[in-house]
KOLLOZA-889058 format. One record per residue: residue number from 1; residue in one letter; x, y, z of N, C-alpha, C, O in turn. Coordinates in Angstrom, 1 decimal. Atoms other than C-alpha are relative to their C-alpha. Example, Ala and Ser with C-alpha at 12.3 -4.5 7.8 and 13.67 -1.06 7.14 Angstrom:
2
+-----+------+--------+--------+--------+--------+--------+--------+--------+--------+--------+--------+--------+--------+
: seq : type :   n_px :   n_py :   n_pz :  ca_px :  ca_py :  ca_pz :   c_px :   c_py :   c_pz :   o_px :   o_py :   o_pz :
+-----+------+--------+--------+--------+--------+--------+--------+--------+--------+--------+--------+--------+--------+
:   1 :    A :    0.9 :   -1.2 :    0.0 :   12.3 :   -4.5 :    7.8 :    0.9 :    1.2 :    0.0 :    1.9 :    1.2 :    0.7 :
:   2 :    S :   -0.9 :   -1.1 :    0.0 :   13.7 :   -1.1 :    7.1 :   -0.8 :    1.1 :    0.8 :   -0.3 :    2.2 :    0.9 :
+-----+------+--------+--------+--------+--------+--------+--------+--------+--------+--------+--------+--------+--------+
END
This chain:
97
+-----+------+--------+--------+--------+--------+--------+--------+--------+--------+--------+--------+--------+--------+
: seq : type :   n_px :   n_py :   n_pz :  ca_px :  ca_py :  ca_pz :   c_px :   c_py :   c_pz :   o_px :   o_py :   o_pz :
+-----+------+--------+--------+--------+--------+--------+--------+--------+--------+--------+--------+--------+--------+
:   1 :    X :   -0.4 :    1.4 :    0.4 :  -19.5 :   66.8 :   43.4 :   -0.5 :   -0.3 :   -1.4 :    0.1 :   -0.9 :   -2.3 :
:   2 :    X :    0.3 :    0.2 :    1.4 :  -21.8 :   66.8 :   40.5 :    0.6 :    0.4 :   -1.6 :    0.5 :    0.0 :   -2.7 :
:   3 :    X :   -0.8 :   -0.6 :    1.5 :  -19.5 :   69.1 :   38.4 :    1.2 :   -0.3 :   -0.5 :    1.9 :    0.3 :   -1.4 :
:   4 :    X :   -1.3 :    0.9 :    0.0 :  -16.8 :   66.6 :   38.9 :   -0.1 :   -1.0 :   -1.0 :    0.8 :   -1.1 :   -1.8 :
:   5 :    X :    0.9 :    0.6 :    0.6 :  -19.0 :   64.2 :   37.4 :   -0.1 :    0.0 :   -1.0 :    0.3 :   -0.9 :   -1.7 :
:   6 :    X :    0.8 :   -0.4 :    1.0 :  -20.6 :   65.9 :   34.8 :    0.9 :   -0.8 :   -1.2 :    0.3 :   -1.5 :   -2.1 :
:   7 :    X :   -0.8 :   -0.3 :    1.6 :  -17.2 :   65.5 :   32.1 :   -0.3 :   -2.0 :    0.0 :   -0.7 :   -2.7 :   -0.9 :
:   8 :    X :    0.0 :    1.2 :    0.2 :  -17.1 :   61.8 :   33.1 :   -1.0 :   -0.2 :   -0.4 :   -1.0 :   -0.4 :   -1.6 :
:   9 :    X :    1.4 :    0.4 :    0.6 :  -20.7 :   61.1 :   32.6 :   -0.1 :    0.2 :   -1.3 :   -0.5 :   -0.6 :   -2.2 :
:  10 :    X :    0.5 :   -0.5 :    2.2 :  -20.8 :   63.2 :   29.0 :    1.3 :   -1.3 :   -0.8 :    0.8 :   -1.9 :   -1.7 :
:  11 :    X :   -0.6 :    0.9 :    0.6 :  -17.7 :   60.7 :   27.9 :    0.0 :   -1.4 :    0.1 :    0.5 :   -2.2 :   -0.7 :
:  12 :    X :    1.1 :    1.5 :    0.3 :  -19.7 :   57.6 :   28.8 :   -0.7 :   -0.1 :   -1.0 :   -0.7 :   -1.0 :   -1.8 :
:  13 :    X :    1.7 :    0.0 :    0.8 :  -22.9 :   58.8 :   26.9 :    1.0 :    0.4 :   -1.5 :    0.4 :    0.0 :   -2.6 :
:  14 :    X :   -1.0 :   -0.3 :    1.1 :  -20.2 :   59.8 :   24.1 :    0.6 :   -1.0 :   -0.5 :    1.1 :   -0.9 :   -1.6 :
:  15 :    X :   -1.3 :    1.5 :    0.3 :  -18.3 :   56.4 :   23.8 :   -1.5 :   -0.9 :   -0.5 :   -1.8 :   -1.3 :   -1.6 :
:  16 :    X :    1.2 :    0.6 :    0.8 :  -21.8 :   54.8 :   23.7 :   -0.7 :    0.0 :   -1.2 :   -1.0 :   -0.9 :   -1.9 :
:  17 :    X :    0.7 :   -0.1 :    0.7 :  -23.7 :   56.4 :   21.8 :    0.1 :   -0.3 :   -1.4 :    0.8 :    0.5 :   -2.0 :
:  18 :    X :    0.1 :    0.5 :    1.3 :  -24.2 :   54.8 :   18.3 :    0.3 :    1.1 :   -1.3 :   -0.7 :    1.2 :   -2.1 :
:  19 :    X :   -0.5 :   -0.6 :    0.9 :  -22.2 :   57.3 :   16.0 :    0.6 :   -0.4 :   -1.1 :    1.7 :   -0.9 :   -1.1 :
:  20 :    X :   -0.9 :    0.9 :    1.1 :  -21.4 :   56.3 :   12.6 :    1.4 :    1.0 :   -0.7 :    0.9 :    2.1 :   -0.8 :
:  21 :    X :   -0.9 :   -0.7 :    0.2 :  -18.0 :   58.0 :   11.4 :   -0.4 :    0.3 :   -1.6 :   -1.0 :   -0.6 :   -2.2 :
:  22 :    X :    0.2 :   -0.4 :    1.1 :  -18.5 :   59.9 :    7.9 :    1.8 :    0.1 :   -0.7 :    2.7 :    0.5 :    0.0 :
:  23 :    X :   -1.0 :   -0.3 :    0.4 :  -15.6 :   60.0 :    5.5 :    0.3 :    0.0 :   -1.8 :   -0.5 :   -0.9 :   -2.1 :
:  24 :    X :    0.1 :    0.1 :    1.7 :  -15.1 :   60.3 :    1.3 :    0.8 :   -1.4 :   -0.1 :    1.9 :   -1.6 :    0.6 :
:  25 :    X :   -0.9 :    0.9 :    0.6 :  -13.9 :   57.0 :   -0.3 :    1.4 :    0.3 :   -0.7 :    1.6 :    1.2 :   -1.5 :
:  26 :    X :   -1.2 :   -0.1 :    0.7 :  -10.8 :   56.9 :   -1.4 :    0.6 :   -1.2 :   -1.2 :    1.4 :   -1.9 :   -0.7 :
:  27 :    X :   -0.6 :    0.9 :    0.8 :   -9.9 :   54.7 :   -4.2 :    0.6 :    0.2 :   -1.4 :   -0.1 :    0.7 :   -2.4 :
:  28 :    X :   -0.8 :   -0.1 :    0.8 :   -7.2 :   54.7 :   -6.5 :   -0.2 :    0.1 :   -1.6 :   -1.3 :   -0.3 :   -2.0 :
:  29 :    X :    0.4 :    0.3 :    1.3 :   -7.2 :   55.0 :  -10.3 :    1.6 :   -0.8 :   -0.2 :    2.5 :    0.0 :    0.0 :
:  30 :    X :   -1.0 :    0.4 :    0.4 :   -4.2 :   52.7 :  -11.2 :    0.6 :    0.2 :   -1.2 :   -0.2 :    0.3 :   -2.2 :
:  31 :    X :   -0.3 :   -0.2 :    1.3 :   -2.3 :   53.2 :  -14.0 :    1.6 :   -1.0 :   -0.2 :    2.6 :   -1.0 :    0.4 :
:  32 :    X :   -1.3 :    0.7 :   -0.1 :    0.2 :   50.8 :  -15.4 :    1.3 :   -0.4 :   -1.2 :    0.7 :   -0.9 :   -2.1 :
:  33 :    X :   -0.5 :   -0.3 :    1.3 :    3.1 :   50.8 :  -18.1 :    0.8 :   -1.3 :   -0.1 :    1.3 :   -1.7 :    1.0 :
:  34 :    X :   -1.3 :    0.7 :   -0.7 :    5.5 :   48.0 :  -18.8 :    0.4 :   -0.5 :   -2.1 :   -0.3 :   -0.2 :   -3.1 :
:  35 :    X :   -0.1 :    0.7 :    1.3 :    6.8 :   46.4 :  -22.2 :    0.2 :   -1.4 :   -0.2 :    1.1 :   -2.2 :   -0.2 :
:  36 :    X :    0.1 :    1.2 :    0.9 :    5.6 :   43.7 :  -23.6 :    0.9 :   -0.5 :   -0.6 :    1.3 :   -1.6 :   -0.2 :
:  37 :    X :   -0.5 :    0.5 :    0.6 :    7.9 :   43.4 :  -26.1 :    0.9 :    1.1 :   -0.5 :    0.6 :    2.3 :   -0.4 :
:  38 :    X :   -0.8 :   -1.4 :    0.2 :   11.1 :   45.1 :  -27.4 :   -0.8 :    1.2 :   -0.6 :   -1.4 :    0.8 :   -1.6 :
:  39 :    X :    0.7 :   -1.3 :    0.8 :    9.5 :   48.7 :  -28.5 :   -1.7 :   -0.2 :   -0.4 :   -2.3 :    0.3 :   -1.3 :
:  40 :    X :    1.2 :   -0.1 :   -0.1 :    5.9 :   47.5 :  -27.7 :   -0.2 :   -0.2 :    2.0 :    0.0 :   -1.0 :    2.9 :
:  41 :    X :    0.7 :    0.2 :   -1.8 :    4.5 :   48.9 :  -24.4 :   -1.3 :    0.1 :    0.2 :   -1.9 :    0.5 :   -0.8 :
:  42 :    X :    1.3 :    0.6 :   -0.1 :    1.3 :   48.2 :  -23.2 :   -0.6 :    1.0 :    1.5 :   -0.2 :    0.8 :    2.6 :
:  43 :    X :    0.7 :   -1.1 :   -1.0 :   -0.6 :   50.8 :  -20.9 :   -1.3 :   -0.9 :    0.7 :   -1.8 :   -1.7 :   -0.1 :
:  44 :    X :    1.0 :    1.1 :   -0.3 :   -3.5 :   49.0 :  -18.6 :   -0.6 :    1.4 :    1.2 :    0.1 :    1.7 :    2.2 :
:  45 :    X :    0.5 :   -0.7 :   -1.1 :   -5.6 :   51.7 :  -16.5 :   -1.6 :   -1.0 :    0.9 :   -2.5 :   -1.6 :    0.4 :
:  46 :    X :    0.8 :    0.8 :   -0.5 :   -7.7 :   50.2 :  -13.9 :   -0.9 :    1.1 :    0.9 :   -0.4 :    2.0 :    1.5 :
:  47 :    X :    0.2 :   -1.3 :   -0.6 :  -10.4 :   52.6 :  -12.5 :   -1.2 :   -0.7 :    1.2 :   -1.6 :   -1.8 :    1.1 :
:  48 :    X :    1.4 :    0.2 :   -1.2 :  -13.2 :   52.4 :   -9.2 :   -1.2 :    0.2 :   -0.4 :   -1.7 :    1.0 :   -1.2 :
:  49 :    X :    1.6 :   -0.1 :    0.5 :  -16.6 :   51.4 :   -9.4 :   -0.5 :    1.3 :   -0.1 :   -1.2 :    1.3 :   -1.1 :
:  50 :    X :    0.7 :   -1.0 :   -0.1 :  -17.9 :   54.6 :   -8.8 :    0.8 :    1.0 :   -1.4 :    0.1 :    1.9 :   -1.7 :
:  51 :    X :    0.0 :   -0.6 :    0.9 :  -16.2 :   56.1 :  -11.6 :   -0.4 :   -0.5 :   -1.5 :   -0.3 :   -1.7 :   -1.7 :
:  52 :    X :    0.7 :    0.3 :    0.6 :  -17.7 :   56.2 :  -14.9 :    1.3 :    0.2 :   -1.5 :    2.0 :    1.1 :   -2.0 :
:  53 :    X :   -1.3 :    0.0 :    0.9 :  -15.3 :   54.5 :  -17.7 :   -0.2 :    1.3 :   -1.6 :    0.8 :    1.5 :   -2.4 :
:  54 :    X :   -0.4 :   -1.0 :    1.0 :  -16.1 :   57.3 :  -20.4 :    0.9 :    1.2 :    0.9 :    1.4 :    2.2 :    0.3 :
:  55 :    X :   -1.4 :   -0.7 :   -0.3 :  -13.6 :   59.0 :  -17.9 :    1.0 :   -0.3 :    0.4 :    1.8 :    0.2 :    1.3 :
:  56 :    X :   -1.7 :    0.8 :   -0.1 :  -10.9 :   57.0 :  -18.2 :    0.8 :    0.9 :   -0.5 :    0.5 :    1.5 :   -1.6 :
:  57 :    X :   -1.0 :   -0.6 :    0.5 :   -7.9 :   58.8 :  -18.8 :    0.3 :   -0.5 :   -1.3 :    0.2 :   -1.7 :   -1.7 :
:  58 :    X :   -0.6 :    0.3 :    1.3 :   -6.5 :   59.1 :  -22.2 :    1.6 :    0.2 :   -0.1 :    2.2 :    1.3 :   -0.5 :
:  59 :    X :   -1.9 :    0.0 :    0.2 :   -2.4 :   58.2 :  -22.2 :    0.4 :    0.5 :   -1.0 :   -0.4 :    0.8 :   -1.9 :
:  60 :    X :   -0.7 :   -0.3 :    0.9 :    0.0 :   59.2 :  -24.1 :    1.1 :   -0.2 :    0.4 :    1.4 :   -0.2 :    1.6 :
:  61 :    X :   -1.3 :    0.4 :    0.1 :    3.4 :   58.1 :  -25.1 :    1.0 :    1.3 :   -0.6 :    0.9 :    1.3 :   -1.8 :
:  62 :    X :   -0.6 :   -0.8 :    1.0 :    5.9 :   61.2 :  -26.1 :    0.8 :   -0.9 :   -1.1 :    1.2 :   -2.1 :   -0.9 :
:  63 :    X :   -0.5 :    0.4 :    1.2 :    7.4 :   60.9 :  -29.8 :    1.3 :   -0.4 :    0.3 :    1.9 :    0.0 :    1.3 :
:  64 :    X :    0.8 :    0.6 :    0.9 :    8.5 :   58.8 :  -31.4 :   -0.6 :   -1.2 :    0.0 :   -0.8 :   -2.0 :   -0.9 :
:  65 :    X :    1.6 :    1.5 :    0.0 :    5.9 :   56.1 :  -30.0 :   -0.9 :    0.9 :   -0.6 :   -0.9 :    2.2 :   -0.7 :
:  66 :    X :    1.3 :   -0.3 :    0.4 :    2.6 :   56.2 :  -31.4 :   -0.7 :   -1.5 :    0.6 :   -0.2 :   -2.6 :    0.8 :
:  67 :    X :    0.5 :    0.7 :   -0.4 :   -0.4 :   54.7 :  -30.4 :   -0.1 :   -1.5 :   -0.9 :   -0.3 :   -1.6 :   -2.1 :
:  68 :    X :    0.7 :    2.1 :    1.1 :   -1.2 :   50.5 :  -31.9 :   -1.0 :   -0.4 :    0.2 :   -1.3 :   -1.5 :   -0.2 :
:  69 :    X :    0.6 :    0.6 :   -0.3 :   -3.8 :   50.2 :  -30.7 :   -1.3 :    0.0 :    1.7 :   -0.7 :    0.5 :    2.6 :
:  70 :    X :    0.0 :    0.0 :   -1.0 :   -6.2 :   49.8 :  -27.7 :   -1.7 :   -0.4 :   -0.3 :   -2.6 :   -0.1 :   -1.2 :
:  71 :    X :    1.0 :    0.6 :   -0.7 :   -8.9 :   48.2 :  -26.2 :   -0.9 :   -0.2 :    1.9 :   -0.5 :   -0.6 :    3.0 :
:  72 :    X :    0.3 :   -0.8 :   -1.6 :  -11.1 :   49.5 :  -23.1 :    1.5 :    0.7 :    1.0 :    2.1 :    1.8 :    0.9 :
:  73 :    X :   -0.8 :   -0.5 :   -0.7 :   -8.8 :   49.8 :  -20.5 :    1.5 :   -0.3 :   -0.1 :    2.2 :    0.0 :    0.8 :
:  74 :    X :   -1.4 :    0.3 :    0.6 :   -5.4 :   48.5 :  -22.4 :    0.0 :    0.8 :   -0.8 :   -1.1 :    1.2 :   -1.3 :
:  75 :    X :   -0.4 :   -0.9 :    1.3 :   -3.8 :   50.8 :  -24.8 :    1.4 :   -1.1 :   -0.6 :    2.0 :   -2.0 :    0.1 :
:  76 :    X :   -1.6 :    0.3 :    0.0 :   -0.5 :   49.9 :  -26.6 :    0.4 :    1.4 :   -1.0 :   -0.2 :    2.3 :   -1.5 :
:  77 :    X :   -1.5 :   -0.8 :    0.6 :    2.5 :   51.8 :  -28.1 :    0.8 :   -0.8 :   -0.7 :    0.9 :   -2.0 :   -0.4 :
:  78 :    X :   -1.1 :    0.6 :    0.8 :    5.1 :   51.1 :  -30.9 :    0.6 :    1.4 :    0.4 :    0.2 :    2.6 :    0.4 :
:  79 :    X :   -0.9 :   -1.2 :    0.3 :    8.2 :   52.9 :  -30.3 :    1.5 :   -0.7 :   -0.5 :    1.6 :   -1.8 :   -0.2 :
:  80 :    X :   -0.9 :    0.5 :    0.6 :   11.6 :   52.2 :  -32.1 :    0.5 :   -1.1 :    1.2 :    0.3 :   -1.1 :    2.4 :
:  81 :    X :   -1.2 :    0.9 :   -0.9 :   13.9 :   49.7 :  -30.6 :    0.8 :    0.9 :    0.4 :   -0.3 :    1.4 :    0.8 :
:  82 :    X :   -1.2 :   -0.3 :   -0.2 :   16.7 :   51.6 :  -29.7 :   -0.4 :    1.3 :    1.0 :    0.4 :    1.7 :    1.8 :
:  83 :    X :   -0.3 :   -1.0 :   -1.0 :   14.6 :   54.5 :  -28.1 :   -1.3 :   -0.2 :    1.3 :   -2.3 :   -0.8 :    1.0 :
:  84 :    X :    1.0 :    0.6 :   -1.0 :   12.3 :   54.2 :  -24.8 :   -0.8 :    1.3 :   -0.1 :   -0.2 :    2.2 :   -0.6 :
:  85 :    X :    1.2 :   -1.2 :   -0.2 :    9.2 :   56.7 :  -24.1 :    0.7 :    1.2 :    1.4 :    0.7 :    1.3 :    2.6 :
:  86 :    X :   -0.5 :   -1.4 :   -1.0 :   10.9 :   59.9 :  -22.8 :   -1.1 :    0.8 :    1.1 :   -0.8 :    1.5 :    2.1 :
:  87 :    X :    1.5 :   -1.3 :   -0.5 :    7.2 :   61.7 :  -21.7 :   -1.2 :   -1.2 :    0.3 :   -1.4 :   -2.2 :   -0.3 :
:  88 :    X :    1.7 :    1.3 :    0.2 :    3.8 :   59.9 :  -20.7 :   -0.5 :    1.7 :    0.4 :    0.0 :    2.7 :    0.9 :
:  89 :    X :    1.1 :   -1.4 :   -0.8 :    1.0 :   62.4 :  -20.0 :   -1.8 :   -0.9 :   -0.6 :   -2.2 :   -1.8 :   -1.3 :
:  90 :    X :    1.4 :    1.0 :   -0.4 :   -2.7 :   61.7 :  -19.1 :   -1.3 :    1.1 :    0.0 :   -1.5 :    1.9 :    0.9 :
:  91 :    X :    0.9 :   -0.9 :    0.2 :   -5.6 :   63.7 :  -20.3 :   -1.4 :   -0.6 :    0.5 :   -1.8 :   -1.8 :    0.4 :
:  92 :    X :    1.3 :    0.3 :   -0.4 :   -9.0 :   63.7 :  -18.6 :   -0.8 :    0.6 :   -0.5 :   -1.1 :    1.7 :   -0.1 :
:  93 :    X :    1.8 :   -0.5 :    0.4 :  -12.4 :   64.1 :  -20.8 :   -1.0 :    0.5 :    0.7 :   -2.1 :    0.0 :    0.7 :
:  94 :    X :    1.1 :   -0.5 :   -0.3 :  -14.2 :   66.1 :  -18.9 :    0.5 :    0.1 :    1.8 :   -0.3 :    0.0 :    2.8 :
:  95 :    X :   -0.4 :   -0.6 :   -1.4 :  -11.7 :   67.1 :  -15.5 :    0.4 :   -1.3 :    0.3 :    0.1 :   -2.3 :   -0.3 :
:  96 :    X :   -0.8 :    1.2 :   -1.1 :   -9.9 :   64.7 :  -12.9 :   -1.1 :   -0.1 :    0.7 :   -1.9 :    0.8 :    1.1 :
:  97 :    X :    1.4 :    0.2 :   -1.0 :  -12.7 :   63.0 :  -11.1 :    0.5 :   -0.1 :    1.7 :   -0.4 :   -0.3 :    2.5 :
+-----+------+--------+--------+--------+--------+--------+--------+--------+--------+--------+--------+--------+--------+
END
């Protein structure tokens, strides 16, 4: 009878017992593009406390935008009127965190 028992009893003391679940954070790096204004777009990356902003990605607009500008986590772009940013790409200083 006891070995009947036994599984039920271990999944009592198992449900009880004060186990904390372990797991890695997960939180996003956002990254966001939009245009301001005809042939000025404005890049805005938003990163997680735990990461450290000297590794903020560094954007890029393929030619012919160039950068205008930028401040912490805003960048901008000028690119003609007539043509939109064909390429983006995103360099990390020192690896993908």
């Amino acid at each position: 009878m006891l070995h009947r028992l036994l599984p039920l009893l271990l999944c009592i003391l198992a449900a009880l017992s004060p186990v904390r679940a372990q797991a890695h954070e997960s939180l996003p790096i956002v990254i966001s593009l939009w245009e301001a204004a005809p042939g000025r777009f404005v890049v805005t990356t938003r990163l997680p406390g735990n990461i450290d902003p000297a590794q903020r990605p560094r954007l890029s607009l393929a030619a012919p935008c160039r950068a205008s500008g930028a401040d912490g986590p805003t960048q901008v772009f000028a690119c003609p009127r007539r043509d939109r940013p064909a390429a983006r790409a995103a360099a990390w200083p020192g690896g993908v965190p």
